[in-house]
N, C-alpha and C positions, 0 to 999 in steps of 0.2 A: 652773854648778850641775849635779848629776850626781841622778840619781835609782836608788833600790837598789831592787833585784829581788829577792824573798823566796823561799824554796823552804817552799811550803805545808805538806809532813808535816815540814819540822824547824824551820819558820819561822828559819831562816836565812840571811842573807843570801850569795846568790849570785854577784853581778853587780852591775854598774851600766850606765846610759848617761845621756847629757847631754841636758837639756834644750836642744831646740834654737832660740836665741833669734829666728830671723830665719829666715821658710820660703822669702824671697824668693830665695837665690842655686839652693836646690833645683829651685824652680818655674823659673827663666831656664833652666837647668840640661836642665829638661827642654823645654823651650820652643826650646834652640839644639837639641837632636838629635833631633827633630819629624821636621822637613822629610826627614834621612836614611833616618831607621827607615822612615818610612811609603814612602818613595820604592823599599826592597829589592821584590825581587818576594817572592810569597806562599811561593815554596818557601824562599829565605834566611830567610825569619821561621820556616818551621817548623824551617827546620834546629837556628837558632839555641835556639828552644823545646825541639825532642828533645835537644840537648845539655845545658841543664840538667833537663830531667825524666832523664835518663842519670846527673847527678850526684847528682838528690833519690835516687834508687834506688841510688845508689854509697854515699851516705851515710844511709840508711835508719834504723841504727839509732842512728847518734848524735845524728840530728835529732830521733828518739823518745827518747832520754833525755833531750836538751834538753827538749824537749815535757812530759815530765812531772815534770823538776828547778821549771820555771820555774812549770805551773800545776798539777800536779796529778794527771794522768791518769791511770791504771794503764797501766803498761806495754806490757800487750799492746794496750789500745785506742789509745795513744800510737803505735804501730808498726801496725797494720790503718786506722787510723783516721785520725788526725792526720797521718800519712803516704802510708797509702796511698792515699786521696782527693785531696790534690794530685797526686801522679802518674798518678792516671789522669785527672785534669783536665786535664794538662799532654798526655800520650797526644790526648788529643780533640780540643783545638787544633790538635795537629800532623796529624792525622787529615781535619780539618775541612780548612786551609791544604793539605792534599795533594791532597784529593778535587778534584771539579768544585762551583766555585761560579759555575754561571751568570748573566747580568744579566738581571733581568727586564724582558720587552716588555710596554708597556700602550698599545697602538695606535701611535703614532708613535713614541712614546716610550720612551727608552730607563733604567733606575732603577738609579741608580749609589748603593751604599755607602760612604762618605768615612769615613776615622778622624775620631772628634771632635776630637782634641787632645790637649793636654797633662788626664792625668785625675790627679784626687786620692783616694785608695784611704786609705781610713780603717777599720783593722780593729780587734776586740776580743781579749778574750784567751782567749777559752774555746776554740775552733779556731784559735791561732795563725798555723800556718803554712794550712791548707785556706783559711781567709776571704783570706789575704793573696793565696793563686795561685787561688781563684775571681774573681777580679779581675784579676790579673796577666797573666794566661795569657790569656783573651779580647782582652782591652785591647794586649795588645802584639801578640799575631792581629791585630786590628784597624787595626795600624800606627800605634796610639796610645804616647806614653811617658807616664810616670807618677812620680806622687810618692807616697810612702805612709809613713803616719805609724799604727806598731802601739800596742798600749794600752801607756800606761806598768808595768800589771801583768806582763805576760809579753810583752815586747820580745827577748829572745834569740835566740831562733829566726829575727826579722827578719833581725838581723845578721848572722849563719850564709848566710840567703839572700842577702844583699848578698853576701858572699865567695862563693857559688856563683855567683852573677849573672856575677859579675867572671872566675870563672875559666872558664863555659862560654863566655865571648867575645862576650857582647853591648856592646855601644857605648856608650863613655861618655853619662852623661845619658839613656838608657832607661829606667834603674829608679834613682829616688833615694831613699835614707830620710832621713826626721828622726822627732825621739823627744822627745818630753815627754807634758805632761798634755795632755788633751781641750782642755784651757784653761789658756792661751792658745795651746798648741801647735796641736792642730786644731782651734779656733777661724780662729786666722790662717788656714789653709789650704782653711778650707771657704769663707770672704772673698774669698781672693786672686780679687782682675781677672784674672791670667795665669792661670785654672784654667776648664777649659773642660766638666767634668764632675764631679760630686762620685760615690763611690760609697764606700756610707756602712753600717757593717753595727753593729750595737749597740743600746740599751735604744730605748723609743717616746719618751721623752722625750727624750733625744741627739737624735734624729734629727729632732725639729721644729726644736730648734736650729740644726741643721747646714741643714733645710731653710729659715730663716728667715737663716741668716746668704748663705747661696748665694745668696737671694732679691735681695738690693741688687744682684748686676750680672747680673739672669739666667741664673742657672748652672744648667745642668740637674743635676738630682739625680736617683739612683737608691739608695732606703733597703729596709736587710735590715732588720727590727726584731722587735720582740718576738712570742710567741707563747703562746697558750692552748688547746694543743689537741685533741679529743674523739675518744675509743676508743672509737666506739659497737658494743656488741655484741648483734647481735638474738639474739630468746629461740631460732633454729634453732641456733646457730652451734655449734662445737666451743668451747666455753667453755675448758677445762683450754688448750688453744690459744692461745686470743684473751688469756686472762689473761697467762699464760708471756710472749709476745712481747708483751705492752702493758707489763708489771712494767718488760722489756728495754729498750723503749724509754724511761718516763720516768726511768730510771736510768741512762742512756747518760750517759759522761762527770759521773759522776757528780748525773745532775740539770741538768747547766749547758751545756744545747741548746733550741735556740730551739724545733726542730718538735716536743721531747715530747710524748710522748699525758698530758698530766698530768691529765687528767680521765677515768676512766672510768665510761662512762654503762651502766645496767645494768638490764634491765626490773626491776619494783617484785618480781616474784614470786623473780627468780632473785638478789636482793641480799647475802640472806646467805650465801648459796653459793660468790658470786661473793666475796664478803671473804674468804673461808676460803680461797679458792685462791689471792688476793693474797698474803695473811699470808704463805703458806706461800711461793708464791716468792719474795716479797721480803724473808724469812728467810736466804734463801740466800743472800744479797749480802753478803758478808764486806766491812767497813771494814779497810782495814789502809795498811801500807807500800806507796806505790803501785809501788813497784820489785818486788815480790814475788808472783808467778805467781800466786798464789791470792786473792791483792784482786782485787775486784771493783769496790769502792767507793774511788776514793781519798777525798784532802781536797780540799775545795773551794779555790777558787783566793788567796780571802784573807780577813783575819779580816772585814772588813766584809762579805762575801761569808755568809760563815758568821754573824756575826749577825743578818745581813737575813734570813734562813732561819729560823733559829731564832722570828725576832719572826713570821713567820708562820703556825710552829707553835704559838706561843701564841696568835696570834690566832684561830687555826681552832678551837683549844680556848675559849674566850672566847667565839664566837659557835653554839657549838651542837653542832661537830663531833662526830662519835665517834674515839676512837683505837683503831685495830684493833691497827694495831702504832709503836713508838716508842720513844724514851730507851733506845736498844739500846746497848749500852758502845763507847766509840772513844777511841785512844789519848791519852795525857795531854797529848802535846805535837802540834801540826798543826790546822787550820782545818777539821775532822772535823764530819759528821753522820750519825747513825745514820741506816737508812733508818726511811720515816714513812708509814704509810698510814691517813688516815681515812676513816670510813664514813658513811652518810647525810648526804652534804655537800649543805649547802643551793645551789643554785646561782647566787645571788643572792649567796652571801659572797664578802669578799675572798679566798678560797683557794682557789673557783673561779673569779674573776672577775680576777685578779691573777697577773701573769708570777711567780713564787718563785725558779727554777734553785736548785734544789736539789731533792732526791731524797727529792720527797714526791707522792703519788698521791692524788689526789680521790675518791673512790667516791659514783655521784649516781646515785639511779634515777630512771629514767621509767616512764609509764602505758602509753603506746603508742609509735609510730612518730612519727607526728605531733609528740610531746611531745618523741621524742628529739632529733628535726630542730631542734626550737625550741630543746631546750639547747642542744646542737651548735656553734649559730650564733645564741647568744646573750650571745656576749662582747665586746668591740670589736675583736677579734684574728681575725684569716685566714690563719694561714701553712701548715698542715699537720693532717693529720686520718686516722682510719680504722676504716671499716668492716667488721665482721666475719658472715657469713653461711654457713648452709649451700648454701644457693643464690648463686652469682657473679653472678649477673644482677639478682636481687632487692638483693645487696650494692652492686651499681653504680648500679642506678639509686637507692638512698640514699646514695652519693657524689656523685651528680652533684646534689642537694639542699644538699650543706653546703658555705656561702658559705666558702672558702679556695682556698689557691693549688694544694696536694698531697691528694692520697688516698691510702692505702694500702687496698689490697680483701685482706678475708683474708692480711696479714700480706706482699704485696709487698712486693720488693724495691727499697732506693733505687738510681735511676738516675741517674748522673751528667752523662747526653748530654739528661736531661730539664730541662725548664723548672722554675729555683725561684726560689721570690717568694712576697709575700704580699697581701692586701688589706689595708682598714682602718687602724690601730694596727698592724698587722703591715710596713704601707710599699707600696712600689709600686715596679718594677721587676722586669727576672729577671736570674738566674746560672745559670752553666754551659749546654753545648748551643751550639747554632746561636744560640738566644732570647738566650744568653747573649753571646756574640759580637755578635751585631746592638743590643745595647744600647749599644756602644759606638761606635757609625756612625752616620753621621748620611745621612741619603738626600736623593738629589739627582737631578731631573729632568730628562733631556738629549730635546728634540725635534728630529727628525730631519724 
């Protein structure tokens, strides 16, 4: 049984792959070339790493037209974005395995890092290729091999990475895929006894599953999951600023990113001010042809995608919302939403208290500081957040108040050698970085 890949702005079918009936010859698969991999020394692993991060950057742009054939993306974010992040993912591993990683002494004792195993990398479709080598690329640092099963939605790009896999010369049985649905594809594989790690990136609800199915033979789990979260802008801050780059942010890939700032919190006095310069930038986000230099917005990744969106603009409208802006025109044919911003959102509604991905902005005021902290981190979500101030210092120390895993202060920059991860509904574990690397070891105490 073969399963079709859809291209979102023509809703045409692109591709296929087969569901794959049986995860078990995978998982063996990677289970017989364990022992090798982890056995090379650290500089063979990063060779082998630079050599396909050498290929992802040889083939840049044609993994960004995959990238936005199969889900969506606008092109240019398809190619800075969806590409360029694995390879400086892949860059830091190799960076990491070159440097000095010393063993740590804790009196007699000597604290050694072991690869976990065979791991199971279960990625989504919204960052195809980045979630697949925020996984990859650690895990096989780590002298782990791996099986990895991408979303039935946007699978293509996987298999592009398996033919690079194979041509920068890593070892049979390192990196396996198989492909079908969540279920029973990665169902089977979050189960399997021979999987010694689960690392699991997708909705909050997925991810109980996956952590409930791992749970029958002890499998440790690390879950990327959903996010809800707050652009708080205090009344110093350069507003026209905080707006511009929060617009940016929860319209990144159109809507369909875990860490958007999809809420923005706004003192009660500065409200209307603050909609007015929403409107206006998120006017500027042209829907269109994601192949074509001047979208901004493409389509979302599939039509259920696109009506789970939609049902939440209706529901925002149902429970009270204001529409500043919405029902903007997008083309007849593709899995399209205009962008959506509403105002005086209660924060108590489902549309602020509910993951959407789609490219819709919450506008919620508060009284004071105190009231902001309370929305802030009053969702069941922890993954990402930030705060905007004229004063840095004043802006930090209301970062370090809101329960999440990231901050941004006045419009930092994402790091990719930093810890990511979330609390709560958001999951538990981290990627990328050193944090990211040691997730997949397991530590071991030698007394001396």
């Amino acid at each position: 049984m073969s399963i079709d890949v859809y291209n979102p702005a023509t809703e045409e079918v692109i591709g296929s792959v087969p569901e794959t009936a049986d995860v078990g010859p995978a998982v063996a698969a990677a289970r017989a070339a364990l022992g090798p991999w982890s056995a090379l020394s650290r500089a063979d692993r990063a060779a082998h790493l630079a050599a396909l991060r050498d290929l992802l950057a040889a083939h840049a742009d044609e993994l960004a037209a995959l990238i936005t054939a199969e889900m969506g993306a606008p092109l240019t974010v398809a190619r800075k974005v969806q590409v360029g992040l694995p390879i400086a993912v892949l860059s830091s591993m190799v960076d990491l395995l070159s440097g000095d990683l010393p063993e740590e002494r804790i009196g007699n004792s000597v604290i050694v890092r072991d690869p976990v195993g065979v791991v199971a990398a279960i990625t989504p479709w919204n960052y195809p290729l980045h979630q697949t080598v925020a996984k990859l690329a650690p895990a096989l640092a780590a002298g782990n091999t791996v099986v990895h099963k991408p979303s039935e939605v946007a699978p293509l790009s996987a298999l592009r990475l398996r033919d690079l896999v194979r041509e920068a010369g890593l070892p049979d049985g390192v990196y396996n895929l198989v492909t079908g649905y969540g279920d029973p594809t990665g169902a089977a594989l979050a189960g399997h006894p021979g999987v010694d790690l689960v690392s699991f990136t997708g909705s909050t609800g997925a991810g109980r599953t996956v952590a409930a199915l791992a749970a029958k033979h002890l499998t440790r789990v690390s879950l990327e999951l959903g996010g809800k979260s707050a652009n708080v802008i205090l009344p110093d801050a350069d507003l026209a600023a905080a707006v511009k780059v929060g617009v940016g942010n929860c319209f990144l890939n159109s809507g369909q990113t875990c860490t958007a700032w999809t809420r923005l919190l706004v003192h009660e006095s500065q409200h209307d001010e603050v909609v007015a310069l929403a409107v206006a930038a998120a006017s500027r986000y042209t829907v269109g042809d994601p192949t074509d230099p001047a979208t901004r917005l493409g389509p979302l990744a599939s039509a259920a995608q696109r009506d789970r969106v939609l049902s939440y603009v209706s529901r925002g409208l149902a429970d009270g919302a204001k529409l500043a802006l919405g029902n903007g025109s997008v083309p007849d044919v593709g899995y399209y939403v205009a962008p959506v911003v509403f105002a005086d959102v209660d924060p108590a509604s489902a549309i602020a208290q509910e993951e959407i991905f789609g490219p819709v902005l919450s506008i919620i005021r508060y009284r004071d500081e105190d009231d902001a902290v309370r929305i802030a981190n009053g969702t069941p979500y922890g993954l990402a957040g930030s705060v905007w101030s004229g004063s840095q210092e004043h802006a930090l120390a209301v970062a370090r108040r809101l329960r999440t895993g990231q901050v941004d202060v006045n419009g930092g920059s994402f790091n990719p050698l930093a810890p990511f991860g979330g609390i709560g509904d958001s999951g538990y574990g981290r990627e990328l970085g050193v944090h990211g690397y040691e997730e997949f070891t397991s530590v071991k105490a030698i007394q001396l």
